[in-house]
C-alpha positions, 0 to 999 in steps of 0.5 A, a space after each residue: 500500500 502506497 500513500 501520497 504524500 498529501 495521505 502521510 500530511 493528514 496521517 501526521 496531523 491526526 498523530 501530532 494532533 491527539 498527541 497535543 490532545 493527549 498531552 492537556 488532558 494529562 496536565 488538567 488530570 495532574 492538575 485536578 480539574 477532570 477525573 480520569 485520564 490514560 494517555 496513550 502517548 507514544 502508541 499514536 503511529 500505531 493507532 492511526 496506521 491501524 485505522 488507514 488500514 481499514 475500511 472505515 463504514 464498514 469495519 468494526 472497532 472495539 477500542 482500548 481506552 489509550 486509543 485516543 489517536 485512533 478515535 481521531 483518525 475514525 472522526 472524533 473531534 477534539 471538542 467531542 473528545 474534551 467532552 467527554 473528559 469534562 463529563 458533558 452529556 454531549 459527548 457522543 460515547 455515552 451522553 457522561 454516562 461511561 468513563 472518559 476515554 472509554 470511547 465509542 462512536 456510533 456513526 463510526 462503528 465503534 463499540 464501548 468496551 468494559 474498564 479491565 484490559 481484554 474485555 475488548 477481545 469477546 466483544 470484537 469476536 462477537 460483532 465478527 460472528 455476528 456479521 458472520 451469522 448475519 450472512 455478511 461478507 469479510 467479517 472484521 472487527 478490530 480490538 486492542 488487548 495483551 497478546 496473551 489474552 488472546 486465546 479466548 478468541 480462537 477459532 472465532 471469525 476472523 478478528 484482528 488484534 493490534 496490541 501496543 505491546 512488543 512483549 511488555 506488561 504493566 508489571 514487566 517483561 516476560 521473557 518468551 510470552 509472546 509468540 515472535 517475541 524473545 
């Protein structure tokens, strides 16, 4: 897949962007002024190469609440996003009802997700057997989680998980936890 360079301009708008997004939210959390923040910084690349590489409209994603970059490459604005970091019933994931960055947007095919990290990964299964079930073409849903949370999903449709985590875990490296990982 080749990218005009007018498509890397946008792609590293949307990185650059909800870094400067991601930066505020985390000084207004030290600060005091919003309730809860998880950054994301560092995983930009990741998450908005992720989201060129599928078909918007069509495909389903169940995002991890560090995809603060991906949810801006799917249509997310940033007032949208501030929204919801403030608790404003117009923000579109829940109207204030979910916890900021536990993100959703209908319009765009995306799908909340529970707090625990790979809760993402049944709901992803489900929407592919779903559309699977429903007589649909290709189905694809998308979800972030630990590789090694991932064996709960065998042998379900075809499910894509794109994972931050090069063999890292919140409490450590573990040495050959992760299949082409040493």
């Amino acid at each position: 897949m080749s990218l005009s360079n007018e498509k890397k301009k946008e792609m590293f708008w949307i990185m650059l962007l909800s870094r400067r997004l991601d930066e505020r939210a985390w000084v207004l959390h030290r600060q005091g002024k919003i309730a809860f923040h998880i950054s994301g910084i560092g995983q930009e690349a990741a998450q908005v190469g992720a989201v060129y590489a599928i078909e918007k409209g069509k495909d389903w994603l169940v995002p991890y609440y560090r995809d603060l970059s991906m949810m801006i490459a799917m249509g997310m604005s940033p007032a949208e996003f501030v929204m919801s970091l403030m608790g404003k019933a117009q923000e579109p994931t829940s109207g204030a009802r979910q916890m900021p960055s536990h993100f959703s947007l209908r319009r765009a095919n995306i799908v909340s997700h529970s707090a625990p990290v790979a809760t993402q990964s049944p709901h992803a299964s489900g929407i592919g057997l779903g559309i699977k079930m429903d007589g649909g073409d290709d189905p694809k849903a998308t979800s972030r989680c630990q590789r090694r949370d991932r064996h709960q999903t065998n042998g379900l449709p075809e499910l894509h998980f794109r994972s931050p985590d090069p063999g890292w875990r919140f409490s450590g490296y573990i040495p050959g936890a992760c299949r082409g990982h040493p």
